[in-house]
C-alpha positions as protocol buffer text, in pm:
chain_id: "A"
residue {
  index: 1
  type: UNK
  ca { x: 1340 y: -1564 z: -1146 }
}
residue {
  index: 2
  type: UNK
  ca { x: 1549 y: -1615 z: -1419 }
}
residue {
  index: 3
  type: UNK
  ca { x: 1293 y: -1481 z: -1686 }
}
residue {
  index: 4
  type: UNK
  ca { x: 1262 y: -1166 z: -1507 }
}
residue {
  index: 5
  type: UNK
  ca { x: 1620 y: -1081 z: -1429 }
}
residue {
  index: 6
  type: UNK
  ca { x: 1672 y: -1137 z: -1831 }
}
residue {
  index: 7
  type: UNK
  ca { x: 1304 y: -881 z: -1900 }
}
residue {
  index: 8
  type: UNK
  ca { x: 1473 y: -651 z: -1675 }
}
residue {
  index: 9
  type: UNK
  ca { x: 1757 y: -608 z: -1770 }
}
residue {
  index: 10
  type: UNK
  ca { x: 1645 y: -628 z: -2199 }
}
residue {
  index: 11
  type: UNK
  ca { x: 1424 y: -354 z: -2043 }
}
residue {
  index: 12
  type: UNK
  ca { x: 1750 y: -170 z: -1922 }
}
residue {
  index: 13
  type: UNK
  ca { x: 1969 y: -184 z: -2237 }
}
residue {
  index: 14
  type: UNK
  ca { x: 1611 y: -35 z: -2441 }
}
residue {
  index: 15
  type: UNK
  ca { x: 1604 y: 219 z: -2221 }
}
residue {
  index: 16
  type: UNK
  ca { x: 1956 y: 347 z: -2217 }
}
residue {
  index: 17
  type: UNK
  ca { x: 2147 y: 155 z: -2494 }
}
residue {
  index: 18
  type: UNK
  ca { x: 2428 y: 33 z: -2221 }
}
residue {
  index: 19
  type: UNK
  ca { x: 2575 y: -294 z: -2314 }
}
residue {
  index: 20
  type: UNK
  ca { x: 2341 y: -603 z: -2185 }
}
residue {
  index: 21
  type: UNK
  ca { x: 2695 y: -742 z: -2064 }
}
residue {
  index: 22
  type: UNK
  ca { x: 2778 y: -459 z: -1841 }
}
residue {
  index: 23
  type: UNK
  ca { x: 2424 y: -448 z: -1704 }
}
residue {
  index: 24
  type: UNK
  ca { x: 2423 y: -812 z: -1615 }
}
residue {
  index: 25
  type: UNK
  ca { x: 2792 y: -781 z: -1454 }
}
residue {
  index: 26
  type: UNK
  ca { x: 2702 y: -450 z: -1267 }
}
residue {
  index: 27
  type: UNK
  ca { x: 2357 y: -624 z: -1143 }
}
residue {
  index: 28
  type: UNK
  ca { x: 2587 y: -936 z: -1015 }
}
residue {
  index: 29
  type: UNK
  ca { x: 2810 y: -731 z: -807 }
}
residue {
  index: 30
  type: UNK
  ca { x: 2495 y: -528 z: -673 }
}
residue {
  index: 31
  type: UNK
  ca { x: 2345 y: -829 z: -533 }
}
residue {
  index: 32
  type: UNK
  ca { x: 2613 y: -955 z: -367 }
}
residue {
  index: 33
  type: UNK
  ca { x: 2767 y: -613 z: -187 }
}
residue {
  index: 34
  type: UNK
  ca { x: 2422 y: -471 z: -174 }
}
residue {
  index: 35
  type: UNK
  ca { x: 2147 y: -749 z: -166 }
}
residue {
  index: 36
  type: UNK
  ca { x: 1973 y: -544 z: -427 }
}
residue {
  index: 37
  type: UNK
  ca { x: 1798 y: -793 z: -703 }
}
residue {
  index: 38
  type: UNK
  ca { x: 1710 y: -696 z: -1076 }
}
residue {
  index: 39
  type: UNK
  ca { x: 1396 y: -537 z: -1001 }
}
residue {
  index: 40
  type: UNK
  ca { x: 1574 y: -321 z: -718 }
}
residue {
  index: 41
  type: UNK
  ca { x: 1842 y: -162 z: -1003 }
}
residue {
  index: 42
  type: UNK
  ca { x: 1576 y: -167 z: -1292 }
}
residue {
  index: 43
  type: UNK
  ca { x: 1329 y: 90 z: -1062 }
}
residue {
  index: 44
  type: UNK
  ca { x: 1613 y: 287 z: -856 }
}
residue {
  index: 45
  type: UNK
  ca { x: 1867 y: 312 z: -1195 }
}
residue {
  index: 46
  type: UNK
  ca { x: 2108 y: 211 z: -997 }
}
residue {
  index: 47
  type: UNK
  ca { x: 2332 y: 216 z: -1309 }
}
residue {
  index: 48
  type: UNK
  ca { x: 2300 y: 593 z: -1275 }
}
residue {
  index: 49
  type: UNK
  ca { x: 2366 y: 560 z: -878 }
}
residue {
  index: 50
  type: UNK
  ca { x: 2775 y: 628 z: -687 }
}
residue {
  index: 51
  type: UNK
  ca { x: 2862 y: 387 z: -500 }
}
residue {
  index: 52
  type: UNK
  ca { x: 2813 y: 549 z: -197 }
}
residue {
  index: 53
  type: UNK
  ca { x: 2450 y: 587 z: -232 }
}
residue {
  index: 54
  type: UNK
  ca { x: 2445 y: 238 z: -357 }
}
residue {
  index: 55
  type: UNK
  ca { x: 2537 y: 93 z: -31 }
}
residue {
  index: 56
  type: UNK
  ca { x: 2305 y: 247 z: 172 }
}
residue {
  index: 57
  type: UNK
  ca { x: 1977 y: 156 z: -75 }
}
residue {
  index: 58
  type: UNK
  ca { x: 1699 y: -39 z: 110 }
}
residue {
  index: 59
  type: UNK
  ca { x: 1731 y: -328 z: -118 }
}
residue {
  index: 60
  type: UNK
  ca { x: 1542 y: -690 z: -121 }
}
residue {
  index: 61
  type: UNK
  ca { x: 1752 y: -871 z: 88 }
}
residue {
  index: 62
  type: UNK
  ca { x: 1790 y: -573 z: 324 }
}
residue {
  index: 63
  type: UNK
  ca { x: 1427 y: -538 z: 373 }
}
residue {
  index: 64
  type: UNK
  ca { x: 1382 y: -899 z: 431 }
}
residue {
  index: 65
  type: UNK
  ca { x: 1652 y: -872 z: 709 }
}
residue {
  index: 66
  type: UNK
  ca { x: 1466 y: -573 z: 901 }
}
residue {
  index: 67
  type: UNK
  ca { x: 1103 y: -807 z: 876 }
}
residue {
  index: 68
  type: UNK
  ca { x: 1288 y: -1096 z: 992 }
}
residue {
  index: 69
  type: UNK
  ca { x: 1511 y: -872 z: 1273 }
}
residue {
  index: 70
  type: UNK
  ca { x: 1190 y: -640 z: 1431 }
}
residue {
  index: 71
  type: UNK
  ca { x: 874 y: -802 z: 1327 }
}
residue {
  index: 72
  type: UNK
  ca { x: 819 y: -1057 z: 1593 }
}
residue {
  index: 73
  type: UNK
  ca { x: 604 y: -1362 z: 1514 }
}
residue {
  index: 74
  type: UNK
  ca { x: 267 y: -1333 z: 1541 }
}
residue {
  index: 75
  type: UNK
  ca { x: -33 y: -1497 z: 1414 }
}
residue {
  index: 76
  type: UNK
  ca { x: -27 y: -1469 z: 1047 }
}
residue {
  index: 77
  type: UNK
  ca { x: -371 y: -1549 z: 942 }
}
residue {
  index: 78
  type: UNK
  ca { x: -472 y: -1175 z: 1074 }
}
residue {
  index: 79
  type: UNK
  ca { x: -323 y: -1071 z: 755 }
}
residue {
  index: 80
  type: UNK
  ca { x: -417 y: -1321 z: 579 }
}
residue {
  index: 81
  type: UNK
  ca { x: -805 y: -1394 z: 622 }
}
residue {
  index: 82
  type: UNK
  ca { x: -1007 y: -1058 z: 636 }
}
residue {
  index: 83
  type: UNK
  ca { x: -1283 y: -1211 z: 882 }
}
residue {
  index: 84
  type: UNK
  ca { x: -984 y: -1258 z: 1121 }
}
residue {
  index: 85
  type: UNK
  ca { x: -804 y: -879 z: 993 }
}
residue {
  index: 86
  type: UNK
  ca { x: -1201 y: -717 z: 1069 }
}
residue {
  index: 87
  type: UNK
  ca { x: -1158 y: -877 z: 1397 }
}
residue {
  index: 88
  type: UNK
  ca { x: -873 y: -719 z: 1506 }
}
residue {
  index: 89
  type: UNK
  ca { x: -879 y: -421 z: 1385 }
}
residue {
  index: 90
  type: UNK
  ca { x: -1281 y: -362 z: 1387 }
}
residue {
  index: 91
  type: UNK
  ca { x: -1214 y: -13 z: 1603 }
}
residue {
  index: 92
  type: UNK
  ca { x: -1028 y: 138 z: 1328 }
}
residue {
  index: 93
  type: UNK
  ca { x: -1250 y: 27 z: 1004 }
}
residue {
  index: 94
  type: UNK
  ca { x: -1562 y: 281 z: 977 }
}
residue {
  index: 95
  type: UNK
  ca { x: -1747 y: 73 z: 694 }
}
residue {
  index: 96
  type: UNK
  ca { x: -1987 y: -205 z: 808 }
}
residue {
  index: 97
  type: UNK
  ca { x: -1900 y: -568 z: 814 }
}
residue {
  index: 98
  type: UNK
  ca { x: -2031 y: -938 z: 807 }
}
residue {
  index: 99
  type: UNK
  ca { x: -1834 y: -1254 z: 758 }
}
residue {
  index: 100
  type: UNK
  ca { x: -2117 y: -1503 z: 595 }
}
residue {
  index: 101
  type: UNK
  ca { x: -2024 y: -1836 z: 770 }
}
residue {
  index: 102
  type: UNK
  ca { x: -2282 y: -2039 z: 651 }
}
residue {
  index: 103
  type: UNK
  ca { x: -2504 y: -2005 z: 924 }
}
residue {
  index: 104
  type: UNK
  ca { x: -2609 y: -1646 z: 1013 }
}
residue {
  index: 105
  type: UNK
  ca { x: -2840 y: -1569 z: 727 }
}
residue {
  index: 106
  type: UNK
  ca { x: -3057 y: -1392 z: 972 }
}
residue {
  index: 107
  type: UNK
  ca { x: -2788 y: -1183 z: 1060 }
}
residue {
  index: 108
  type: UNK
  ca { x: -2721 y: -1087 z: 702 }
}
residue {
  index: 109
  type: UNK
  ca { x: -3116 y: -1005 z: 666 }
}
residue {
  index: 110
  type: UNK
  ca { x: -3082 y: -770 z: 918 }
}
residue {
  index: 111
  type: UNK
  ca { x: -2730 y: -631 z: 802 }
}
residue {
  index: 112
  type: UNK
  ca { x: -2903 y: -566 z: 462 }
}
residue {
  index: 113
  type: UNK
  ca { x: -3147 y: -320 z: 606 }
}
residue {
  index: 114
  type: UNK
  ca { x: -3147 y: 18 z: 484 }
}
residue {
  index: 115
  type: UNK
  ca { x: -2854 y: -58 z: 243 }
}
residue {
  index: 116
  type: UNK
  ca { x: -2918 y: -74 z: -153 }
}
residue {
  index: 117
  type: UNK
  ca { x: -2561 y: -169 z: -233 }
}
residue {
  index: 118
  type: UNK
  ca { x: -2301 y: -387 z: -103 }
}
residue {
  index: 119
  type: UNK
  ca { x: -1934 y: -545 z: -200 }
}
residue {
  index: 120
  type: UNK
  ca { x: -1856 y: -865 z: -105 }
}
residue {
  index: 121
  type: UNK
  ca { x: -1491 y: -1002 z: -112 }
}
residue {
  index: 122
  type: UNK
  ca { x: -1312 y: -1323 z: -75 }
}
residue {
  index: 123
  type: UNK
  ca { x: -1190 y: -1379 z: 287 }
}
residue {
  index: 124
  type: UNK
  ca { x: -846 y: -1370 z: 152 }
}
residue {
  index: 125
  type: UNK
  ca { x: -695 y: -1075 z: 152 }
}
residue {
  index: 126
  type: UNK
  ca { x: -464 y: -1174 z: -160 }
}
residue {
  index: 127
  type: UNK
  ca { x: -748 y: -1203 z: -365 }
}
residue {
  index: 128
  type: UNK
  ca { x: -886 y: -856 z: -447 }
}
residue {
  index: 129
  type: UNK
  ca { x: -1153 y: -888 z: -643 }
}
residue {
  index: 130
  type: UNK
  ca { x: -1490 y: -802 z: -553 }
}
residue {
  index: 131
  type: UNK
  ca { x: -1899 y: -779 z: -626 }
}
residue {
  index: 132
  type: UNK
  ca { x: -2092 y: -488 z: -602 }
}
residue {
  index: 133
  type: UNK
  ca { x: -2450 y: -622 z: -555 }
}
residue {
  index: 134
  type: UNK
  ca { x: -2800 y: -449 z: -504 }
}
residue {
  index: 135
  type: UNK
  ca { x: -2942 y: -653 z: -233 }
}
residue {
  index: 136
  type: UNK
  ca { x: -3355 y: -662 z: -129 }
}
residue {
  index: 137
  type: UNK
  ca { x: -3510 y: -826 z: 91 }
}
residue {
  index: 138
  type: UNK
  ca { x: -3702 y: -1000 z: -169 }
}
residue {
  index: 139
  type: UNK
  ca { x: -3381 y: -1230 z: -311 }
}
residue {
  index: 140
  type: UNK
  ca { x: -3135 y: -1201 z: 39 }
}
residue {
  index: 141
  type: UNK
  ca { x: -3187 y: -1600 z: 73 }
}
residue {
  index: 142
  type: UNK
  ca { x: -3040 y: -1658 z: -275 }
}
residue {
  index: 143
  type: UNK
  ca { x: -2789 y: -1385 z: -251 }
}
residue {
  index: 144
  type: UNK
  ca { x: -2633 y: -1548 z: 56 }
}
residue {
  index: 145
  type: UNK
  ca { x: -2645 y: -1884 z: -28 }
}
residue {
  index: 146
  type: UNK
  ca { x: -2479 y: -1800 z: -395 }
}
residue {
  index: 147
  type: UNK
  ca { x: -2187 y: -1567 z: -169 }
}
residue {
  index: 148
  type: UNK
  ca { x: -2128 y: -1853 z: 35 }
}
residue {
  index: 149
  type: UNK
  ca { x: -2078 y: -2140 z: -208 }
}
residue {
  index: 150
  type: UNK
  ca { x: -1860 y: -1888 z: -425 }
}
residue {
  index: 151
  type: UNK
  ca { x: -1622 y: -1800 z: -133 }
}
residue {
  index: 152
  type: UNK
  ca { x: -1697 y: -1428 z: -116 }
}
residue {
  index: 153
  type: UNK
  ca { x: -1804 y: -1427 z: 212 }
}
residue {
  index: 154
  type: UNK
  ca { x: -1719 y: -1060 z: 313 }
}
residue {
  index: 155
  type: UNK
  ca { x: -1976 y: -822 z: 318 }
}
residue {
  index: 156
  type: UNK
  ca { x: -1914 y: -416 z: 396 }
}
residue {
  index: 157
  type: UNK
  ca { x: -2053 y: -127 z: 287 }
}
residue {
  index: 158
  type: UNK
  ca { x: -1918 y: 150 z: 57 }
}
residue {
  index: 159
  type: UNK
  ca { x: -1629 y: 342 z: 135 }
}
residue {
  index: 160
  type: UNK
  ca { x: -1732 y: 682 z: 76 }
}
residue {
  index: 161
  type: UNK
  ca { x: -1438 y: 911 z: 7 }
}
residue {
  index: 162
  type: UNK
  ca { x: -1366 y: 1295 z: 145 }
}
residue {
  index: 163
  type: UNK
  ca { x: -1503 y: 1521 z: -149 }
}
residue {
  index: 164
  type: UNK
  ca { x: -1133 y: 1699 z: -154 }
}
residue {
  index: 165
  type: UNK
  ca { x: -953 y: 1332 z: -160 }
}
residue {
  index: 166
  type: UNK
  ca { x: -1156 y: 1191 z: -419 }
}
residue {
  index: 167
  type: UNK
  ca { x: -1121 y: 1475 z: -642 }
}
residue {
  index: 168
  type: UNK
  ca { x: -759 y: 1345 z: -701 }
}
residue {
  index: 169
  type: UNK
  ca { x: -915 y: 1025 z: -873 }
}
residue {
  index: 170
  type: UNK
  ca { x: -1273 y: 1011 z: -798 }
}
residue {
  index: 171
  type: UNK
  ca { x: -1286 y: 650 z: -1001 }
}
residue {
  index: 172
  type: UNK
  ca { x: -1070 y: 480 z: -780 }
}
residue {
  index: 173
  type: UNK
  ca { x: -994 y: 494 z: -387 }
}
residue {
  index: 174
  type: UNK
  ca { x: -692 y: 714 z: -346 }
}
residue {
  index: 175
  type: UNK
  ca { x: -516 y: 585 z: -36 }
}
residue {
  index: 176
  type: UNK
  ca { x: -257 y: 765 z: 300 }
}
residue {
  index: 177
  type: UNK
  ca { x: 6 y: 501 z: 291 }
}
residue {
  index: 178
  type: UNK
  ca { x: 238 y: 548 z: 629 }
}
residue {
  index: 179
  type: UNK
  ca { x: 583 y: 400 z: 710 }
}
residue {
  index: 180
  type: UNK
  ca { x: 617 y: 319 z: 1083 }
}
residue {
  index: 181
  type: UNK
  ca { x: 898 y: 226 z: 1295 }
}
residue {
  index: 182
  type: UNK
  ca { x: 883 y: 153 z: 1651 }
}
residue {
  index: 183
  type: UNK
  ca { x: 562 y: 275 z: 1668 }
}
residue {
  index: 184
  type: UNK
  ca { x: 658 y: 565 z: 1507 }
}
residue {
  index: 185
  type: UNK
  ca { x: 552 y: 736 z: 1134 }
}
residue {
  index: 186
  type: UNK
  ca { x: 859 y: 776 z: 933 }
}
residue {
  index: 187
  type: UNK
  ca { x: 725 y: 863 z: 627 }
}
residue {
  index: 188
  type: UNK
  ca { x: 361 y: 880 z: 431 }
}
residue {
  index: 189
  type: UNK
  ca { x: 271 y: 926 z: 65 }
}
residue {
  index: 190
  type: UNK
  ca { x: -3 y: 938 z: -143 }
}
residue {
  index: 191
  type: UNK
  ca { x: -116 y: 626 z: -350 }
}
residue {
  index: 192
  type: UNK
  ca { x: -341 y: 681 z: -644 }
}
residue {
  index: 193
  type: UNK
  ca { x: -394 y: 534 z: -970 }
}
residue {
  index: 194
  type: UNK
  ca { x: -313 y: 672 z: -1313 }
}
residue {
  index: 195
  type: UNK
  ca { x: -656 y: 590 z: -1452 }
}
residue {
  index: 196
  type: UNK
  ca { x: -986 y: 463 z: -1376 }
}
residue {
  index: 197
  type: UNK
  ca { x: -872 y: 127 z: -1261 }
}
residue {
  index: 198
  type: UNK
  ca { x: -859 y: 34 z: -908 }
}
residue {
  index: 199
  type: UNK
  ca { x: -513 y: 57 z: -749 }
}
residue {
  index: 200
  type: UNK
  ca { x: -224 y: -160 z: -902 }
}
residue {
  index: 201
  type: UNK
  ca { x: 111 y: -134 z: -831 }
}
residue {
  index: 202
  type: UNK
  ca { x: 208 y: -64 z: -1176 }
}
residue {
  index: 203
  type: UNK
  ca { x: -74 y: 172 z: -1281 }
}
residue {
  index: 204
  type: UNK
  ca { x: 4 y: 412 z: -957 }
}
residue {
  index: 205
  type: UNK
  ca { x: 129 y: 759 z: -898 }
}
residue {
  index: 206
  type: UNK
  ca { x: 333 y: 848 z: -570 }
}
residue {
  index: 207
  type: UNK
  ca { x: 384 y: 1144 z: -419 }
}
residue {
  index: 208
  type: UNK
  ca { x: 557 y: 1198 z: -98 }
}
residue {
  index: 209
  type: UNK
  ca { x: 378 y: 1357 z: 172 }
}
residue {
  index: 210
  type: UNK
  ca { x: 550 y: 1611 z: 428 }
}
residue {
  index: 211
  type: UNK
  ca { x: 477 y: 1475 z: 785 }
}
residue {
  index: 212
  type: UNK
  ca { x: 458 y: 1825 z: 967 }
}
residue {
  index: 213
  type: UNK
  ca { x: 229 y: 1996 z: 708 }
}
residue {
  index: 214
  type: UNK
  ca { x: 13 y: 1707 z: 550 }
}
residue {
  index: 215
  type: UNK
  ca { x: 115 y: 1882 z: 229 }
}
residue {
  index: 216
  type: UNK
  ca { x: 275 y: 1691 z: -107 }
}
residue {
  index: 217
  type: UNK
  ca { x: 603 y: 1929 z: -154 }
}
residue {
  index: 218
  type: UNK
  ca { x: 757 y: 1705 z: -436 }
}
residue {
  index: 219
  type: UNK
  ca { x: 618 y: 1633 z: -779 }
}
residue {
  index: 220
  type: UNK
  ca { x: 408 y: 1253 z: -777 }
}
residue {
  index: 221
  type: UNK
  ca { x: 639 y: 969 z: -946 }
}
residue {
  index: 222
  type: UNK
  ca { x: 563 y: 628 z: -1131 }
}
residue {
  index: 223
  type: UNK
  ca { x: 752 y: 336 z: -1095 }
}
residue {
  index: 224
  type: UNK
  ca { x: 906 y: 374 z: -1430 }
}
residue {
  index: 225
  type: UNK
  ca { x: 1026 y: 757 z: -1278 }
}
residue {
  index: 226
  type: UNK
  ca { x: 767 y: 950 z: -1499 }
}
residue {
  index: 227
  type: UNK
  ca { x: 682 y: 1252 z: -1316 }
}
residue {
  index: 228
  type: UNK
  ca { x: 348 y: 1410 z: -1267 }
}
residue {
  index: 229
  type: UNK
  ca { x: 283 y: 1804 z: -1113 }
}
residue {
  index: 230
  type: UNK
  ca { x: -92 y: 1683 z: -1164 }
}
residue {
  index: 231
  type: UNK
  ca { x: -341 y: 1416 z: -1219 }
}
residue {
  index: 232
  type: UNK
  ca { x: -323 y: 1277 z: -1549 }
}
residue {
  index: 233
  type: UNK
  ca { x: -691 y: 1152 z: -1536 }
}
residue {
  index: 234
  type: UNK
  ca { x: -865 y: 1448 z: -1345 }
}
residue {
  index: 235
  type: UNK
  ca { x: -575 y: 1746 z: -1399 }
}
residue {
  index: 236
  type: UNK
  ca { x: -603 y: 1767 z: -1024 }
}
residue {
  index: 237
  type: UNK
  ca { x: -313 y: 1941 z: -913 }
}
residue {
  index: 238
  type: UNK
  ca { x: -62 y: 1675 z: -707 }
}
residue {
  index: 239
  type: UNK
  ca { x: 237 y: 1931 z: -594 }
}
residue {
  index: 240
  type: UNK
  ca { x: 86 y: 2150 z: -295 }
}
residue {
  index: 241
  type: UNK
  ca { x: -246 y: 1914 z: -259 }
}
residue {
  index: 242
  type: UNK
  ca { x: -306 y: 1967 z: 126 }
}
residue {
  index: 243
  type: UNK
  ca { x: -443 y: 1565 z: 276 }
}
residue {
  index: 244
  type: UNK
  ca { x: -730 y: 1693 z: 483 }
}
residue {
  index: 245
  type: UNK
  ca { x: -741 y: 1578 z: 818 }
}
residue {
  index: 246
  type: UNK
  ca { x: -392 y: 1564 z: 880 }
}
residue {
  index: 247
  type: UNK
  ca { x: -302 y: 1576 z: 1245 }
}
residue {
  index: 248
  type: UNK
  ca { x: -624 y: 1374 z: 1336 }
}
residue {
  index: 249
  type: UNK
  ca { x: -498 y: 1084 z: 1045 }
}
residue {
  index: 250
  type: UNK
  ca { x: -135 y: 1074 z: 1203 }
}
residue {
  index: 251
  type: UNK
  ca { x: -292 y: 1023 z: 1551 }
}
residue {
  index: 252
  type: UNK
  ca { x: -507 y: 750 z: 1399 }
}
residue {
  index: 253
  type: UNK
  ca { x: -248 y: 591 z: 1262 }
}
residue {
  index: 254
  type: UNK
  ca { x: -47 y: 569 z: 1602 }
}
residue {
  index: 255
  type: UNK
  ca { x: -283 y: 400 z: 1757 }
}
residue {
  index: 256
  type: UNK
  ca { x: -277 y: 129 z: 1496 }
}
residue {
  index: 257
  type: UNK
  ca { x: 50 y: 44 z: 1539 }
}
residue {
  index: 258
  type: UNK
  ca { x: 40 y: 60 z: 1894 }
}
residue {
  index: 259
  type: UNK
  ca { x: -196 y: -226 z: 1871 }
}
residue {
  index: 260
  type: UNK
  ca { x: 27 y: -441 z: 1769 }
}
residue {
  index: 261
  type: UNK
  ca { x: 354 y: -355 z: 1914 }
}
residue {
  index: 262
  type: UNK
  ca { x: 536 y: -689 z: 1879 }
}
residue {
  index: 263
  type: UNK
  ca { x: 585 y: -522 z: 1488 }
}
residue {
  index: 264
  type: UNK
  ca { x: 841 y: -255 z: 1489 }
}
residue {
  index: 265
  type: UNK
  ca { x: 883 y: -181 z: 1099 }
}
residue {
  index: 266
  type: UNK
  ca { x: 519 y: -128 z: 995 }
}
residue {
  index: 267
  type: UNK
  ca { x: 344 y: -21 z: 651 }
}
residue {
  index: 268
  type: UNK
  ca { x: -29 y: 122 z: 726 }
}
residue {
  index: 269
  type: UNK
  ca { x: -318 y: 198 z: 450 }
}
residue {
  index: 270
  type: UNK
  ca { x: -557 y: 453 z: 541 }
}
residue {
  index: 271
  type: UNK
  ca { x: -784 y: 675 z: 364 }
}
residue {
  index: 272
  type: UNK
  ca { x: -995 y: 952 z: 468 }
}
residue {
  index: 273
  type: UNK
  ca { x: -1372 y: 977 z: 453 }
}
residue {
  index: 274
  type: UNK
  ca { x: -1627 y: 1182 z: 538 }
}
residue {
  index: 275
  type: UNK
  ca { x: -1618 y: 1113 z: 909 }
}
residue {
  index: 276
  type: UNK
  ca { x: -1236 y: 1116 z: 896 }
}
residue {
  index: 277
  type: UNK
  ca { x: -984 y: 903 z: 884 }
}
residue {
  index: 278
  type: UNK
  ca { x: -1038 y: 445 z: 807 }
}
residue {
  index: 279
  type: UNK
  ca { x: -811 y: 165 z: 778 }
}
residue {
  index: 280
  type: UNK
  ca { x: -754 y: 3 z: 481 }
}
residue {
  index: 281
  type: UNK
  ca { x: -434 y: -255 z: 538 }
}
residue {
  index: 282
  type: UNK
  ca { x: -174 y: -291 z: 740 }
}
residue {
  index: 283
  type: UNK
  ca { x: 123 y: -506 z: 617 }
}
residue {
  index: 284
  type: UNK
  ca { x: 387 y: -607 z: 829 }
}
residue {
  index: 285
  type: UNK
  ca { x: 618 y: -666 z: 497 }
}
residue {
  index: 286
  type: UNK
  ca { x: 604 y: -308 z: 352 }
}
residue {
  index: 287
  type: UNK
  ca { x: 660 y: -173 z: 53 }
}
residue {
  index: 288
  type: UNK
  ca { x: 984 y: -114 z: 51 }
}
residue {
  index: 289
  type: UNK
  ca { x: 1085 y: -13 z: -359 }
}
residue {
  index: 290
  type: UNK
  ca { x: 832 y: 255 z: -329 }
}
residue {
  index: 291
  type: UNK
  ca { x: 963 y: 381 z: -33 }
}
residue {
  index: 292
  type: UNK
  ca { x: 1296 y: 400 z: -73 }
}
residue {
  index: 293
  type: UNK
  ca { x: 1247 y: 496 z: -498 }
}
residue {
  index: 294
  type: UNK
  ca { x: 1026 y: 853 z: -311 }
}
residue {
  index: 295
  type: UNK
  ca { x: 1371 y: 935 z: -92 }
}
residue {
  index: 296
  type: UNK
  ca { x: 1568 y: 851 z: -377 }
}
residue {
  index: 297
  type: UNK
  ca { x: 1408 y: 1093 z: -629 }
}
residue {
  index: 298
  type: UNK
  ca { x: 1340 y: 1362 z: -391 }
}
residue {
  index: 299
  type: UNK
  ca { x: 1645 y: 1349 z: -187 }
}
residue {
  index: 300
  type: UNK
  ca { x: 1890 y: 1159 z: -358 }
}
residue {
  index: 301
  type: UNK
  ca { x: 1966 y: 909 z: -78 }
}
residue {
  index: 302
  type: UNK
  ca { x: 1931 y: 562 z: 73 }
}
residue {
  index: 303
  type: UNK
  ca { x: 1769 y: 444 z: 380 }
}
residue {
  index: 304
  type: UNK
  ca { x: 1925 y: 199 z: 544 }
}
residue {
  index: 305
  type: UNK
  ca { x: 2155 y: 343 z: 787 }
}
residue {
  index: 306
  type: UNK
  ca { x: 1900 y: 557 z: 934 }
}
residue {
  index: 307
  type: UNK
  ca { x: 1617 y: 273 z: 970 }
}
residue {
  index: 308
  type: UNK
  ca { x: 1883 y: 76 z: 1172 }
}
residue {
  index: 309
  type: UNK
  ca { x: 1920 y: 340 z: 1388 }
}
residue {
  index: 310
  type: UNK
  ca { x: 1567 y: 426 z: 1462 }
}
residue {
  index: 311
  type: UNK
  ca { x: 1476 y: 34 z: 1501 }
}
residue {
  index: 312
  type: UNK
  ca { x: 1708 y: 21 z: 1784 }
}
residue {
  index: 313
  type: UNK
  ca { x: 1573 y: 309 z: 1962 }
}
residue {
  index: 314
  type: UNK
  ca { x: 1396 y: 93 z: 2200 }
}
């Protein structure tokens, strides 16, 4: 902790030449009145921020407080193990699925039909790596066995992405991210990546997505506050892009949540194929920097004191 509270705020003083003393005092009295930690002020330049907007920033310790306060207990391993996520959610996924347990290999001959390529994954949903294997009937026995003993025992099929979506970033999955409270979306952006790598937190583009239209009104941002009018990979245009599907994906994404009511302060991953809309993740610890850094930029204001009161709505 201490190593990156000392790279943040080195990162600080490079970036605006204020004294590494007054950053480091500033950042103390922010965590304590405001629960906001050195990542917090590095992304939302707090520096920059009045106190009054300060205040009402959803900040680390705030955010753990709203999991803790409206996410009732339930069992964990859904979100942790995707045999056991599939299984829950199987209604909403639209890509095909097998868990290789060891003992189904004639199940996974006959999943393998009529399918040239697959991607297996580790059943933990942490890990996020993957292979993308041409299968046959001719080597299925070896290809399970070697799956199995290398704990990457989730088989689907391709994801295959709307034409108009993928033309944001056709080399990675661009994905609907949705903010839900009390069953309830609060808030949805675009997440897609600034080059051809698959989607990582720090190589991503935001953009903020108006809930009535389904149209981005606000330019995309980084988490570094670089902003981008279009794609910097494809030249794609960001501001105006229209998410296809719009009304049918909020709907969809509804019905997630009420699934699992007993969690009131939601984050859901969707994107949108060509059949419509398919569920990527749902975490029931959101993202909340990205979140509140989007109303922050494009509105100049924190969060917190209207989360509260839409929490305690029911």
């Amino acid at each position: 902790m201490v190593k990156f509270f000392l790279k943040d705020i080195n990162y600080i003083n490079a970036e605006t030449g204020i004294n590494k003393l007054k950053i480091f005092l500033d950042l103390i009295l922010c965590n304590l009145k405001y629960g906001l930690n050195s990542s917090d002020y590095k992304i939302y330049k707090v520096y920059n921020l009045k106190p009054e907007i300060r205040k009402e920033l959803l900040s680390y310790r705030k955010n753990k407080s709203l999991i803790y306060n409206y996410n009732k207990i339930i069992n964990q391993n859904i979100f942790k193990f995707r045999d056991q996520f599939n299984k829950k959610f199987n209604a909403f996924i639209e890509q095909k699925w097998l868990h290789l347990n060891g003992n189904n290999i004639l199940e996974f001959s006959d999943f393998i039909k009529d399918k040239k390529v697959l991607y297996f994954f580790s059943n933990l949903k942490s890990n996020n790596n993957f292979y993308k294997i041409e299968v046959s009937k001719k080597n299925y026995t070896n290809t399970y066995n070697e799956l199995v003993l290398k704990k990457y025992p989730i088989v689907q099929t391709k994801i295959v992405e709307n034409n108009k979506l993928s033309k944001i970033n056709p080399k990675s999955l661009n994905i609907i991210r949705f903010i839900l409270l009390n069953q309830n979306i609060y808030a949805a952006y675009l997440v897609t990546s600034k080059s051809e790598l698959s989607i990582i937190e720090d190589n991503n583009i935001y953009a903020s997505i108006n809930l009535e239209t389904g149209i981005i009104d606000y330019k995309g941002v980084s988490k570094e506050q670089n902003y981008y009018e279009i794609h910097p990979l494809t030249n794609e245009d960001i501001v105006w892009f229209q998410i296809i599907k719009w009304p049918r994906t909020k709907r969809f994404v509804v019905k997630i949540a009420e699934s699992i009511k007993e969690l009131k302060y939601l984050e859901i991953d969707v994107t949108i194929t060509v059949n419509g809309p398919t569920l990527l993740n749902v975490n029931p610890n959101p993202n909340y920097q990205v979140f509140q850094l989007l109303n922050l930029v494009n509105y100049n204001i924190g969060l917190m004191k209207n989360i509260k009161e839409l929490l305690k709505e029911k």
